[in-house]
Phi, psi and omega in degrees: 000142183265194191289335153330284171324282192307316157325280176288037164261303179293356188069359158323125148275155146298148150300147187316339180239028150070034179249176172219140192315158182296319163334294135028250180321283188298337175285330166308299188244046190210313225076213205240343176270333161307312180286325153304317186284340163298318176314291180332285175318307164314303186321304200295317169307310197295295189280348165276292163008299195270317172283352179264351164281346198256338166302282206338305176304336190256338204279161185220145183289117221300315203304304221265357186284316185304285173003289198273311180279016176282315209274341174285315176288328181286351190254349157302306156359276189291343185230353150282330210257352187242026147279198181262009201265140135003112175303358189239014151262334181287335196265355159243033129313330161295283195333322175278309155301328176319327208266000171273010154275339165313302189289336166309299186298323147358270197321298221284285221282343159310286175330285204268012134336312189260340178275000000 
């Protein structure tokens, strides 16, 4: 029987250019346990795909993440300390920035724990 034949036995449509999925295809002449086991393969490519795009994307560089959030507390500083707030409210607004190189290192030693 040809691979034609064997499509339209499956009810396969084509794509607008008159093409057909690999899936199709594998289902066509392999059958529906081939084709679950093709699924199977995809899902697992498809989700490794999205978690090593999803490392690339998040991780960050610790150094320069220190950086930037050094030039943020400083400029936070700098504008709690020529407000108006209560000295035992501006310290303990320091006091709650301070604890973010702690909570940084946390995230980092999470991170490589889990990679």
């Amino acid at each position: 029987m040809r691979l034609q034949e064997k499509l339209n036995g499956n009810n396969a449509q084509p794509a607008d250019d008159d093409t057909y999925t690999t899936i199709q295809i594998v289902e066509a002449l392999y059958g529906s346990m081939a084709k679950a086991q093709l699924d199977h393969v995809l899902a697992q490519t498809e989700a490794l795909r999205l978690t090593n795009a999803s490392k690339r994307a998040e991780l960050l560089d610790r150094i320069a993440v220190t950086g930037a959030l050094e030039n943020i507390f400083i400029a936070m500083r700098n504008i709690i300390e020529g407000s108006a707030l209560a000295e035992s409210e501006k310290r303990d607004l320091f006091s709650n920035m301070a604890t973010w190189p702690v909570l940084l290192a946390n995230v980092a030693e999470q991170q490589s724990v889990e990679a």
